[in-house]
C-alpha positions as CSV (number, residue, x, y, z in Angstrom):
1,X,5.7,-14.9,56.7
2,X,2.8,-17.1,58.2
3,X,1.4,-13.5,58.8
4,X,1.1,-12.8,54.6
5,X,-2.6,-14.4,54.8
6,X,-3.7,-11.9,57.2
7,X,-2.6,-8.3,54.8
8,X,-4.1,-7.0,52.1
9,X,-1.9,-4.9,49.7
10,X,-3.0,-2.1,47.7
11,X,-1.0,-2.1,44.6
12,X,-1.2,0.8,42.3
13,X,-0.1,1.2,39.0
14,X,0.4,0.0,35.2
15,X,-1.3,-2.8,34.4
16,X,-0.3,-4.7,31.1
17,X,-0.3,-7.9,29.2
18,X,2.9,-9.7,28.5
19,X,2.1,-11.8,25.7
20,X,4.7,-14.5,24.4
21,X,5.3,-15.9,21.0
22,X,7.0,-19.5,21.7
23,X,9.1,-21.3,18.9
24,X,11.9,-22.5,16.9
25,X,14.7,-21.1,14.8
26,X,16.4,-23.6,12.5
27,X,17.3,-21.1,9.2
28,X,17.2,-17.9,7.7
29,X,14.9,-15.8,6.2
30,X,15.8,-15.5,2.2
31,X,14.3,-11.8,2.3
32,X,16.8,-9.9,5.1
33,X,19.3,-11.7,7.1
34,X,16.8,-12.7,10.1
35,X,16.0,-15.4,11.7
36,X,12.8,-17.1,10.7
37,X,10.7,-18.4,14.0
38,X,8.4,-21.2,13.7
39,X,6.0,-20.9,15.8
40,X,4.7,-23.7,18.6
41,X,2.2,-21.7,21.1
42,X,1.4,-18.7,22.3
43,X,0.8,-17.3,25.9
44,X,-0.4,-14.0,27.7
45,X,0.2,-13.7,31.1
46,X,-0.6,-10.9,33.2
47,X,1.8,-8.0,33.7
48,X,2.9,-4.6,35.8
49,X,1.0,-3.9,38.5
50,X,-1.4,-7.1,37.2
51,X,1.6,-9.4,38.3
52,X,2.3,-7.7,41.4
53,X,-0.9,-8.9,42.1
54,X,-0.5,-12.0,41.1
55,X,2.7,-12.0,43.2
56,X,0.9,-10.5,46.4
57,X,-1.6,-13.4,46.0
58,X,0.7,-16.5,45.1
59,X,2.5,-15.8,48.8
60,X,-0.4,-16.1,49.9
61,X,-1.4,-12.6,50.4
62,X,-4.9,-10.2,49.4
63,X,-4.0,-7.7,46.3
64,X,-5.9,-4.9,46.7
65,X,-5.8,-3.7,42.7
66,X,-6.2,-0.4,41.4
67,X,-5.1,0.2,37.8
68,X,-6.5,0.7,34.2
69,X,-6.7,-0.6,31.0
70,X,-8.4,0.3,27.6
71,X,-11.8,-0.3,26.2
72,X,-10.1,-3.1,23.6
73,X,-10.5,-6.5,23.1
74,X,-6.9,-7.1,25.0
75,X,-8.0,-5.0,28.4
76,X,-11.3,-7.5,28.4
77,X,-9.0,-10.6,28.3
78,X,-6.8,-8.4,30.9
79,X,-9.9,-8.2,33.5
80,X,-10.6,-12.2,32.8
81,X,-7.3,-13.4,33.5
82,X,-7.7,-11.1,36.8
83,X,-10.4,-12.8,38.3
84,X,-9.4,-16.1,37.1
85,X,-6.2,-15.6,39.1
86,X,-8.3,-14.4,42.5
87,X,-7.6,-11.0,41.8
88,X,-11.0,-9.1,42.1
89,X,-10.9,-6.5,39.0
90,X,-13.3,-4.3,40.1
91,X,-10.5,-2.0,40.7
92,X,-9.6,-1.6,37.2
93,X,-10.8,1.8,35.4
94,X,-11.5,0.8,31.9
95,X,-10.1,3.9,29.6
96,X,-11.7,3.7,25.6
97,X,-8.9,6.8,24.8
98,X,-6.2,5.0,25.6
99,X,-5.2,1.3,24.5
100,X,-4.4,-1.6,26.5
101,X,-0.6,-2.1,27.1
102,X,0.6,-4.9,25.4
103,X,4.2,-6.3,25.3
104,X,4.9,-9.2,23.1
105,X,8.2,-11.4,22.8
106,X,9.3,-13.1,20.5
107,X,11.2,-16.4,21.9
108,X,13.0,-19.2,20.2
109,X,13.9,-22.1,22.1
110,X,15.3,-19.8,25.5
111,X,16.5,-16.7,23.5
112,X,14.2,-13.9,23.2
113,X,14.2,-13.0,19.5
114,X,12.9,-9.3,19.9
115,X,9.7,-7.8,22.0
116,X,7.9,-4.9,20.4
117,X,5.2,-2.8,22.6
118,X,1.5,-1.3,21.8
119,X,1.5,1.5,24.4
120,X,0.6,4.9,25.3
121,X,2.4,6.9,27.7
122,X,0.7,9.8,27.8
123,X,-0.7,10.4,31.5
124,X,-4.6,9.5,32.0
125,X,-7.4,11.7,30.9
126,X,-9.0,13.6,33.3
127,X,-11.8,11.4,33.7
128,X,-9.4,8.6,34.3
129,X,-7.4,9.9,37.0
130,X,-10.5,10.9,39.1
131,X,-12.2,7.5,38.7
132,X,-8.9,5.8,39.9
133,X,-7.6,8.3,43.0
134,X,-11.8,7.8,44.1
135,X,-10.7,3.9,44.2
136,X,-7.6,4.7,45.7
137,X,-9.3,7.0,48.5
138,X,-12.2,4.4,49.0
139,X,-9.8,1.5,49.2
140,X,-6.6,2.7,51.0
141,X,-8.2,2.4,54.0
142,X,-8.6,-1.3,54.3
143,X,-5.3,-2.3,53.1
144,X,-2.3,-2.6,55.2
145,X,0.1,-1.3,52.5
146,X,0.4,0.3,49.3
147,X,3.0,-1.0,46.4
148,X,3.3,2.0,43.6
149,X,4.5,-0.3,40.2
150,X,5.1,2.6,37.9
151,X,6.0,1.8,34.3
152,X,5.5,4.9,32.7
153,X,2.5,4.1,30.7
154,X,0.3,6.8,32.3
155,X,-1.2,5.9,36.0
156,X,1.3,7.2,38.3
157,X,1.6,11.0,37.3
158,X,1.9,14.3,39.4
159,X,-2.1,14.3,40.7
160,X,-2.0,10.7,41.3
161,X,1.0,11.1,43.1
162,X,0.6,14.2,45.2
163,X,-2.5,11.9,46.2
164,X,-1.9,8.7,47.4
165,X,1.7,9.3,49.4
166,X,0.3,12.5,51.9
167,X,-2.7,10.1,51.9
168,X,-0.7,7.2,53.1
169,X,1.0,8.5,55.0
170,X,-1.6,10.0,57.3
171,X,-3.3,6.8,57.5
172,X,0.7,5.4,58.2
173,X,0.6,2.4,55.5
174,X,3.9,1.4,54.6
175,X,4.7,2.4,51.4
176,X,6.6,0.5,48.6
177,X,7.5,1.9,45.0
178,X,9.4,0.6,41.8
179,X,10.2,3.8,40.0
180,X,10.7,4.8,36.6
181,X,13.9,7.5,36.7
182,X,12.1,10.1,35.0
183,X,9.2,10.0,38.2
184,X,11.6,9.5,40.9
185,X,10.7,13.1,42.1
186,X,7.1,12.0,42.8
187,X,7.9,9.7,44.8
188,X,8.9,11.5,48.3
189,X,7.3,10.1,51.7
190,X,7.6,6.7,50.0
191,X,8.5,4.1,52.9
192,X,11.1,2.1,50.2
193,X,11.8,2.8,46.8
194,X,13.5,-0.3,45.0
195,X,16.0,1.2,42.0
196,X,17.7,-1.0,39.5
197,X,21.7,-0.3,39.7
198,X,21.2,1.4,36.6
199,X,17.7,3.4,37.4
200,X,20.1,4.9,40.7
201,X,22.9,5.6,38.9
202,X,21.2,7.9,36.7
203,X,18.8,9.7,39.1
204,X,21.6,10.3,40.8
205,X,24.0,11.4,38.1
206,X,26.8,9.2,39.0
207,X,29.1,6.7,37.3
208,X,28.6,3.1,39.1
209,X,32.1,2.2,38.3
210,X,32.4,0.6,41.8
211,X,31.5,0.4,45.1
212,X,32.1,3.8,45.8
213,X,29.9,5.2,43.5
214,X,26.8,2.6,44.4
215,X,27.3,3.5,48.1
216,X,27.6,7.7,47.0
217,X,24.5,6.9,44.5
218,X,22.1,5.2,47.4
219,X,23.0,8.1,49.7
220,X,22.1,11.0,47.6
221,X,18.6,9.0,46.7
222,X,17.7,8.4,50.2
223,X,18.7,12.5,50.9
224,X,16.8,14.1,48.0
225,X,13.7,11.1,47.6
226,X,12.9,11.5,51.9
227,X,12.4,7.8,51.8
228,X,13.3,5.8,54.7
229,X,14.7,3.2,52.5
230,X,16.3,2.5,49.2
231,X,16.5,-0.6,48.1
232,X,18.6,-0.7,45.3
233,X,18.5,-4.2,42.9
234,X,22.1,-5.2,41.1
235,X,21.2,-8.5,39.5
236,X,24.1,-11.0,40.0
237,X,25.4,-9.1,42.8
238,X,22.0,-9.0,45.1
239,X,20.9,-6.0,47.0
240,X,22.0,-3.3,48.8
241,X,19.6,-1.6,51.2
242,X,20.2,2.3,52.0
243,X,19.3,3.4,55.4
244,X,19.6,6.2,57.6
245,X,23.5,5.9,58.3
246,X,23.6,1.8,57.5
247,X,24.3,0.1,54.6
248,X,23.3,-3.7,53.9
249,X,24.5,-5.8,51.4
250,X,22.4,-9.1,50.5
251,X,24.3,-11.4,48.2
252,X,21.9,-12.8,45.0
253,X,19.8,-15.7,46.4
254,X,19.6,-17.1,42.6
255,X,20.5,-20.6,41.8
256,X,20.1,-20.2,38.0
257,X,19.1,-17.0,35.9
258,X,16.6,-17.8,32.8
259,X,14.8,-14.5,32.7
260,X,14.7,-11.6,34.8
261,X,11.2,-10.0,33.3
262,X,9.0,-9.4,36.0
263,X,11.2,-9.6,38.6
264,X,11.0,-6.4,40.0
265,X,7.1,-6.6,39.8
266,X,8.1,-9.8,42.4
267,X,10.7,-8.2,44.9
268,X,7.8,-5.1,45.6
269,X,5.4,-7.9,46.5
270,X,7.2,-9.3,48.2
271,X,9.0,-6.2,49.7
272,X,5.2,-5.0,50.9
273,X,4.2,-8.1,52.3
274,X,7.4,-8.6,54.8
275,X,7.1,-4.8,55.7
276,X,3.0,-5.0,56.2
277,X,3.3,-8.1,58.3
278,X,6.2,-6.9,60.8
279,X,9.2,-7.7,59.2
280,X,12.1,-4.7,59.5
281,X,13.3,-3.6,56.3
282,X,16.3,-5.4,56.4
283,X,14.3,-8.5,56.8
284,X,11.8,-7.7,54.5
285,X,14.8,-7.1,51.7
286,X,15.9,-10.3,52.8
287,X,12.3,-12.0,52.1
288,X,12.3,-10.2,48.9
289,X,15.7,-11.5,47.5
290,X,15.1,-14.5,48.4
291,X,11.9,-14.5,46.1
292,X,13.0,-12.7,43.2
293,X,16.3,-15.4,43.2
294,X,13.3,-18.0,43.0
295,X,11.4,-16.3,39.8
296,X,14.1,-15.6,37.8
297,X,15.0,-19.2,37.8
298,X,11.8,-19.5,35.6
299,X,11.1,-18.1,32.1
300,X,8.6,-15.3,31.3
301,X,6.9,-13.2,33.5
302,X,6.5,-15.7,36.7
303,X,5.2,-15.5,40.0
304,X,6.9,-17.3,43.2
305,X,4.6,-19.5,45.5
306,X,4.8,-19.1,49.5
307,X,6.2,-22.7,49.2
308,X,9.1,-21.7,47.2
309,X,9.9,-18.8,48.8
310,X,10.1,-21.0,52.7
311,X,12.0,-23.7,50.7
312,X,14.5,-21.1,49.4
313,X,14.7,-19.8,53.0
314,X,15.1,-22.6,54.6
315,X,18.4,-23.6,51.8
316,X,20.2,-20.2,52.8
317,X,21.0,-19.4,56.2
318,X,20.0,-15.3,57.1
319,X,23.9,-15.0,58.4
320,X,24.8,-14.6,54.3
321,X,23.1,-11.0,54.9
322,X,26.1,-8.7,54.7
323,X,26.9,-5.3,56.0
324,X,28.9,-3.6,53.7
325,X,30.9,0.2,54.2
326,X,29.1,3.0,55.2
């Protein structure tokens, strides 16, 4: 980890704003049977592939960000927030056909009322896509890794894909992806792809009724994805990384569970960073467990310092990594 300073990540993908809407309930609406929020504050903190960044940066590392957002009001705040986090945005393609992704929560006291979304997921005009695979090309080659955060809002499509993974592979940067199900087929040569229980399940067609299933599920995504790895996230019951003929299980590192938004965004950061800087990929899915147990202790969409992540190191001993049935 004291090596995190020394990489620079390029992270690819979705970038959007996650805007909260902080308040009170105390009665009911008289109109429909719905609770009626008084509002305290409101916040927008960055999102996607923008908090990867912010992730890749907070452990101390250099995000290398390549993205896009619309010609709106909301993707000019987007590019401010960016630089006043240390995230240079001169990676970010500004689209005026598209809007800015925005997702806004609602959330009284600690209970999130309801989120609604102002999106397009249609893939990015023609124009677009060049402008961002010429960043991509231009850039690769400085960084020592790539993290693909794919939200299906429009970056990571077939061109963009059939792009950046030969590409990467050529110039052998590891290569770490959070997938959307519907794109997991774009996504072969990837060095790690990191599933949700859920996401796996249903690329692979499978019931996960049980530890049977999980282990049948990680198998047939490593066979038909090429990957080396698939690390697939269960929540409360931690990790369990998919090799070629080994199977880990890494017990949740969380204390307390407040929110898990964002979380992902924080295990591929930290995922990247451990494999850019040396770490094997069972240590690197140790690293990143150990982080995302840290933000989801927090609410909203969070980031986890390097600080944090030593301390939380340092309070569980590597021996609680288990290997699990093949």
């Amino acid at each position: 980890m004291a090596r995190f300073a020394e990489k620079q990540l390029l992270v690819v993908g979705d970038i959007m704003a996650d805007e909260y809407i902080w308040g009170s309930v105390s009665r009911l609406s008289p109109e429909a049977p719905v609770p009626v929020v008084e509002v305290k504050s409101e916040t927008v903190r960055l999102g996607g592939a923008g908090n990867v960044a912010a992730n890749v940066r907070s452990l101390g590392g250099t995000p290398i960000l390549v993205g896009v957002v619309g010609g709106d009001p909301p993707g000019e705040r987007l590019v401010g927030q960016l630089e006043a986090a240390g995230i240079k945005s001169d990676g970010v393609v500004v689209d005026r056909t598209r809007p800015t992704t925005i997702k806004t929560r609602v959330v009284a006291g600690s209970q999130q009322i309801v989120r609604f979304d102002r999106e397009s997921s249609m893939d990015l005009s023609k124009d677009a896509t060049e402008r961002l695979l010429a960043l991509v090309v231009e850039r690769l080659r400085m960084a020592d890794g790539v993290v693909i955060s794919d939200y299906a809002k429009g970056v990571i499509g077939k061109r963009v894909a059939q792009r950046i993974f030969p590409l990467a592979r050529r110039q052998k940067k590891v290569t770490v992806v959070d997938p959307k199900v519907h794109h997991l087929h774009l996504y072969k040569g990837a060095t790690v792809v990191t599933p949700n229980h859920h996401e796996a399940s249903a690329f692979a067609h499978l019931p996960l009724r049980g530890m049977q299933d999980l282990l049948a599920a990680g198998r047939e995504l490593l066979r038909r994805l090429e990957v080396e790895a698939v690390l697939v996230t269960r929540g409360e019951q931690g990790m369990s990384l998919f090799e070629d003929g080994r199977v880990t299980h890494i017990p949740t590192a969380a204390k307390e569970v407040y929110d898990v938004t964002g979380a992902g965004d924080t295990v591929i950061a930290a995922l990247g960073l451990g494999l850019a800087s040396g770490a094997t990929l069972r240590e690197a899915a140790v690293i990143a467990n150990h982080a995302a147990g840290v933000v989801v202790g927090k609410v909203g969409t969070a980031t986890v310092g390097l600080k944090e992540l030593l301390d939380a190191l340092g309070e569980h001993s590597a021996g609680s990594e288990v290997r699990g049935p093949r």
